[in-house]
VMD Tcl script that builds the backbone (N, CA, C; Angstrom):
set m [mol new atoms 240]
animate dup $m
set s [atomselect $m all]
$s set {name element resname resid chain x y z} {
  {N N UNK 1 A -9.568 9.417 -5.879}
  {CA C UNK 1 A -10.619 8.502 -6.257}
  {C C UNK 1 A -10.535 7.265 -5.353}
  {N N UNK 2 A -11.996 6.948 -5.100}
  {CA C UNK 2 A -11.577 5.942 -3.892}
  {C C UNK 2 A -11.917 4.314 -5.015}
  {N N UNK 3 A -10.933 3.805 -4.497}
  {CA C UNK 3 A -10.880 2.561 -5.192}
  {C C UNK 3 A -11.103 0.916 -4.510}
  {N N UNK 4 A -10.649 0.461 -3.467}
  {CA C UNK 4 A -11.136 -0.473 -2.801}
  {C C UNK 4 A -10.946 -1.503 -3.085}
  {N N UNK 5 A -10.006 -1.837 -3.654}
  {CA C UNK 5 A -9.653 -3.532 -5.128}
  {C C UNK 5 A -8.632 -4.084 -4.262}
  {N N UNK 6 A -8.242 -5.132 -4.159}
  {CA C UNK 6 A -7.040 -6.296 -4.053}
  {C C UNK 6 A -5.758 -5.997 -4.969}
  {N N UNK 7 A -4.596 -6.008 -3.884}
  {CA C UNK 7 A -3.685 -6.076 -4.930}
  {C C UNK 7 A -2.542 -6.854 -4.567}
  {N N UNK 8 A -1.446 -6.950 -5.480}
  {CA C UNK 8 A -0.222 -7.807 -4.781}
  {C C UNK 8 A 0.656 -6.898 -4.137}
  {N N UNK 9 A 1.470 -7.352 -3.998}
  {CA C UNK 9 A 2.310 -6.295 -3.566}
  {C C UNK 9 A 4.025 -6.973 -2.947}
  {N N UNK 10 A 5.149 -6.490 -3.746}
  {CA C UNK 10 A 6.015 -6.394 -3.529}
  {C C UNK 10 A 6.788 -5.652 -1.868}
  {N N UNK 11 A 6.983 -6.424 -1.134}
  {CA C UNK 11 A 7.538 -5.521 0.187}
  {C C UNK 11 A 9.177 -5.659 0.623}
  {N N UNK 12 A 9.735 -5.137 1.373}
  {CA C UNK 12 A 10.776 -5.199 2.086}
  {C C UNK 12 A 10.543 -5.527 3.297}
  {N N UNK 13 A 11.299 -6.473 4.302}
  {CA C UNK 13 A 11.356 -5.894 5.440}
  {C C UNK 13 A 12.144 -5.896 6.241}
  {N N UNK 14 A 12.118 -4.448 6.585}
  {CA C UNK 14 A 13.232 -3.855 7.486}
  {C C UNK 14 A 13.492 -3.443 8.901}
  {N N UNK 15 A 14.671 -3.272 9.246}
  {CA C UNK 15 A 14.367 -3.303 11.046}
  {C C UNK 15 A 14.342 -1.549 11.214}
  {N N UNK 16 A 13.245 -0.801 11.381}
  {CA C UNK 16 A 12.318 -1.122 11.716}
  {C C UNK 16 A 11.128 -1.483 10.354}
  {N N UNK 17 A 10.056 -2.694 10.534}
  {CA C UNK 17 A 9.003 -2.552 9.846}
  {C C UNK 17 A 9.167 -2.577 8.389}
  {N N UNK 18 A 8.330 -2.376 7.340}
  {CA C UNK 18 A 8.138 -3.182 6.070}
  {C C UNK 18 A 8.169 -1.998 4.845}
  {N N UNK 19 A 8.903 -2.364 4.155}
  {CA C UNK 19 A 8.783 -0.896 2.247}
  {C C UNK 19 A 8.379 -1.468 1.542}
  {N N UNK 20 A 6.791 -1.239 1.244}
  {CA C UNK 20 A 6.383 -2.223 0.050}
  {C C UNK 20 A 6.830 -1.321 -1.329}
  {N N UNK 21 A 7.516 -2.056 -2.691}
  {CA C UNK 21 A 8.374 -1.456 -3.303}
  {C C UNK 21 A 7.778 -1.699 -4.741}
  {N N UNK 22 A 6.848 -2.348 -5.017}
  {CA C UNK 22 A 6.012 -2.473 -6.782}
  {C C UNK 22 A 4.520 -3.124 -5.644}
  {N N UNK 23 A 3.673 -2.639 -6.706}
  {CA C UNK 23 A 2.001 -3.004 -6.193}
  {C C UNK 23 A 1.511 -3.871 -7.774}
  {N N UNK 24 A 1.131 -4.764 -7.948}
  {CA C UNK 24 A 0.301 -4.775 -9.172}
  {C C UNK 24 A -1.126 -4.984 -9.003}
  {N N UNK 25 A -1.928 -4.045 -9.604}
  {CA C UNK 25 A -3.206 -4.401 -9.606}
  {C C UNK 25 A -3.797 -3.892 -11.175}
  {N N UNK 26 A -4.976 -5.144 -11.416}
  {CA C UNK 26 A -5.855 -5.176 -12.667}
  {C C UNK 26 A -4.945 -5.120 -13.962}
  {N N UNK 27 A -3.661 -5.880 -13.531}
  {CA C UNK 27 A -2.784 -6.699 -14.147}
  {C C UNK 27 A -1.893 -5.360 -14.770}
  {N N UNK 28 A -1.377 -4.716 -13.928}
  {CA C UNK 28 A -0.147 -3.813 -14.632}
  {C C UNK 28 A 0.628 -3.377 -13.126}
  {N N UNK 29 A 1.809 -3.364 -13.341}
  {CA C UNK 29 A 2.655 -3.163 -11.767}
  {C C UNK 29 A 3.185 -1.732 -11.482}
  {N N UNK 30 A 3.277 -1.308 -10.622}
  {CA C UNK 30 A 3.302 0.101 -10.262}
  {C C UNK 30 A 4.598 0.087 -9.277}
  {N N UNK 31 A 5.228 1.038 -9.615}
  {CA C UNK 31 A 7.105 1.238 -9.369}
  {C C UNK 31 A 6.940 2.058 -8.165}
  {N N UNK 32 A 6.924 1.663 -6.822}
  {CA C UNK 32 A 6.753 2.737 -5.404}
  {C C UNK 32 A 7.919 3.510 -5.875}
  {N N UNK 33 A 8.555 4.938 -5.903}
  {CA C UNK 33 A 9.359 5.990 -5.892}
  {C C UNK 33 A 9.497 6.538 -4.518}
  {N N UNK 34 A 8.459 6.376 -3.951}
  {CA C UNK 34 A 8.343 6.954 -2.706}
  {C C UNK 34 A 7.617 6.872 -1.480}
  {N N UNK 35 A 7.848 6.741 -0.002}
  {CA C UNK 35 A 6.821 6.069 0.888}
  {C C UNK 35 A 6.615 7.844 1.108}
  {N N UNK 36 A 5.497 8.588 1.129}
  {CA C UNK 36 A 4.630 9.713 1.658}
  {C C UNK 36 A 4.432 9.405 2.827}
  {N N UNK 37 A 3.768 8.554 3.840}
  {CA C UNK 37 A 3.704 8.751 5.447}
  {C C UNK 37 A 3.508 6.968 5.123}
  {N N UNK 38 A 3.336 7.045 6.517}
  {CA C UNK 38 A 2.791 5.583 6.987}
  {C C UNK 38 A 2.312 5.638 8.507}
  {N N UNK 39 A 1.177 4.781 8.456}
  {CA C UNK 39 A 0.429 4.522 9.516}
  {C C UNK 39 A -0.221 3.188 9.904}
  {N N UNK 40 A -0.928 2.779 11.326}
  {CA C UNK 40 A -1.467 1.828 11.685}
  {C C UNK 40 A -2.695 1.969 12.635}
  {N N UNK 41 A -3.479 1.335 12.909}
  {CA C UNK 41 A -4.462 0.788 13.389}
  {C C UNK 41 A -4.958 -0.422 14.094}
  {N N UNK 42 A -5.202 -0.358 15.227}
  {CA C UNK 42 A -5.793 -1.595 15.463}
  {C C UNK 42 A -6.875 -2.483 14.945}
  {N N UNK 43 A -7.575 -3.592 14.635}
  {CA C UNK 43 A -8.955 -3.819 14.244}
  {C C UNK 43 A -9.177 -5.131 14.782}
  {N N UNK 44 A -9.794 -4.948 16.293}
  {CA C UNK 44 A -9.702 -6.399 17.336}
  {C C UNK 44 A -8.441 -6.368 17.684}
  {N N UNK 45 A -8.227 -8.099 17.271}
  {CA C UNK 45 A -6.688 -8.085 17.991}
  {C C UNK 45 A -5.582 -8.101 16.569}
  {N N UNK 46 A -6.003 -7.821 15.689}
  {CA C UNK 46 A -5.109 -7.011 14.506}
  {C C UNK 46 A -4.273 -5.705 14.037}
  {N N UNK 47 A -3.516 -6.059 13.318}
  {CA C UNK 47 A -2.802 -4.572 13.105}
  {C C UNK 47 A -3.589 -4.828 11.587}
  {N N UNK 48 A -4.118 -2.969 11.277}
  {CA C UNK 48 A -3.725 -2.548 10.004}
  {C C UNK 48 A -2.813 -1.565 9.520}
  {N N UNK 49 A -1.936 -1.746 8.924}
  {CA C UNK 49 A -0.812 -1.148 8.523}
  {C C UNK 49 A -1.225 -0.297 6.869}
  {N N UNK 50 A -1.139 0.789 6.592}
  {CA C UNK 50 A -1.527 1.794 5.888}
  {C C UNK 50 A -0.305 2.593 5.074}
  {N N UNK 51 A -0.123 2.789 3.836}
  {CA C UNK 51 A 0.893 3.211 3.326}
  {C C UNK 51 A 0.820 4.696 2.059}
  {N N UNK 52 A 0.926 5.332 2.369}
  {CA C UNK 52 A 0.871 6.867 1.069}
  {C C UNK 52 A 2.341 6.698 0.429}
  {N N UNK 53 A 1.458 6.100 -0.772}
  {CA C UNK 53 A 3.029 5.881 -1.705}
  {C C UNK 53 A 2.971 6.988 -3.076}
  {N N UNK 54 A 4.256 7.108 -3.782}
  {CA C UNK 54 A 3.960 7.913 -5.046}
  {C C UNK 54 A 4.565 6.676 -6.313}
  {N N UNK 55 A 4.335 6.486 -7.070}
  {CA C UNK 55 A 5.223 6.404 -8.475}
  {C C UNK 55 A 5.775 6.863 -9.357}
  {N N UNK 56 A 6.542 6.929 -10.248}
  {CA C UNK 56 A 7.554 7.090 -11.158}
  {C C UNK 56 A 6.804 8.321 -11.590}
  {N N UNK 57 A 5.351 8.607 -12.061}
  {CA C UNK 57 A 5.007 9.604 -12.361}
  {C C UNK 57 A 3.904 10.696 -11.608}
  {N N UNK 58 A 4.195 10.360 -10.296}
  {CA C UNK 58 A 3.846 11.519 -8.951}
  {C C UNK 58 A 1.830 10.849 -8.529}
  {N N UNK 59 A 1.833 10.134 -9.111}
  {CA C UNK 59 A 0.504 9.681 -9.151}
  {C C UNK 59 A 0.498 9.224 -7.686}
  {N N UNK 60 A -0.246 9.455 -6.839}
  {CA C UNK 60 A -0.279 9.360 -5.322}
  {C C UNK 60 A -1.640 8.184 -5.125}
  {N N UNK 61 A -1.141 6.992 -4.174}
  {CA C UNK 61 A -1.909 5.668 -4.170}
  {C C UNK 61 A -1.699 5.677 -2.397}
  {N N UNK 62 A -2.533 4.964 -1.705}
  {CA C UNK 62 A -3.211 4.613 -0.374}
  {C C UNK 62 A -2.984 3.360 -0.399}
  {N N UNK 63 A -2.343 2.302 0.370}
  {CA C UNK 63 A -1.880 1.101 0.327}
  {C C UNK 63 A -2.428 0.530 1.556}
  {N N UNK 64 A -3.152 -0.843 2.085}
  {CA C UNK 64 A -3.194 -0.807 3.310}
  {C C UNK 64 A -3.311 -2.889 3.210}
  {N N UNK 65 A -2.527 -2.752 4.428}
  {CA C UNK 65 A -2.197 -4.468 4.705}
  {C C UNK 65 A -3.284 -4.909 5.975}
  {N N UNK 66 A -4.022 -5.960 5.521}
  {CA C UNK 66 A -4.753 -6.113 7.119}
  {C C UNK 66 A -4.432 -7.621 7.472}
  {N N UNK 67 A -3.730 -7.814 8.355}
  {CA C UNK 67 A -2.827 -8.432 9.143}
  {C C UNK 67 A -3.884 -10.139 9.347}
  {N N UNK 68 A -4.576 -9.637 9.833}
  {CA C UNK 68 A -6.113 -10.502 10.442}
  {C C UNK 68 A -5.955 -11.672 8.695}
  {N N UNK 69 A -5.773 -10.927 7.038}
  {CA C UNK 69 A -6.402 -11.666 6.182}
  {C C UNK 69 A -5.339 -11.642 5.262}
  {N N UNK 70 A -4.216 -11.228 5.899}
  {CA C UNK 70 A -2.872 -10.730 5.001}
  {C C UNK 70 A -2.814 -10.703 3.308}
  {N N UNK 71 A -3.985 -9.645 3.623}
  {CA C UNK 71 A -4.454 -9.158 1.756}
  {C C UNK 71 A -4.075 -7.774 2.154}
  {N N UNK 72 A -3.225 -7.369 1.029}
  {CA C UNK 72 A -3.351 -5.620 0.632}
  {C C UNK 72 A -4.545 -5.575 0.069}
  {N N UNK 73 A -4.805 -3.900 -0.141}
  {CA C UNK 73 A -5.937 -3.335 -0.738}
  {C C UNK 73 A -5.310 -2.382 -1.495}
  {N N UNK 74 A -5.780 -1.468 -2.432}
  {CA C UNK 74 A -5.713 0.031 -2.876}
  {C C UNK 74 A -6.961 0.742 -2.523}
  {N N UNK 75 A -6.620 0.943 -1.718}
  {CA C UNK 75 A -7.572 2.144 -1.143}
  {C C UNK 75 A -8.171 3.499 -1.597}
  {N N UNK 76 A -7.175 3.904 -2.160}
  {CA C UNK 76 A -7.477 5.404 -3.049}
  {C C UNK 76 A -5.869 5.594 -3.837}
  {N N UNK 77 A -6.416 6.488 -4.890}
  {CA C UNK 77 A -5.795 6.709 -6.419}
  {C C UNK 77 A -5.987 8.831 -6.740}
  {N N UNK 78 A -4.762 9.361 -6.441}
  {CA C UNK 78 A -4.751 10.683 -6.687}
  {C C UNK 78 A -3.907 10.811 -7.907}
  {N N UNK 79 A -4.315 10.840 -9.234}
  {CA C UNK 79 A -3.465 10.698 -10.310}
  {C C UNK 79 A -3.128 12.335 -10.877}
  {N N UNK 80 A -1.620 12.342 -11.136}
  {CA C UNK 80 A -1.688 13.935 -11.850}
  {C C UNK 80 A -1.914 14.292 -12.899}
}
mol reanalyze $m
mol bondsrecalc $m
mol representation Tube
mol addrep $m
């Protein structure tokens, strides 16, 4: 489900690059269990940085940081 909302987001960062590790959005926080891939993009002279995370109960979320406005998003929501 594509979703498109603002969220916070808890990160790490590590050499190499960043583990974002709890997300909260529409006021309830979500436990990352797992990074699924990660990716980036240019947009101008920006990075967007893109994240396939799972939680505690396999529910699969799309994470993405855009550098240019340093807001996460939730992008999409695959719930089991």
């Amino acid at each position: 489900m594509t979703i498109n909302e603002p969220i916070a987001v808890d990160c790490v960062f590590k050499n190499p690059g960043m583990e974002p590790r709890y997300f909260k959005w529409r006021n309830r926080s979500y436990r990352i269990m797992k990074i699924n891939g990660r990716w980036h993009r240019r947009q101008g002279k920006f990075m967007i940085y893109c994240f396939a995370v799972s939680d505690e109960h396999n529910n699969a979320y799309e994470l993405e940081l855009d550098t240019e406005e340093m807001k996460w998003q939730l992008l999409k929501i695959d719930e089991e």
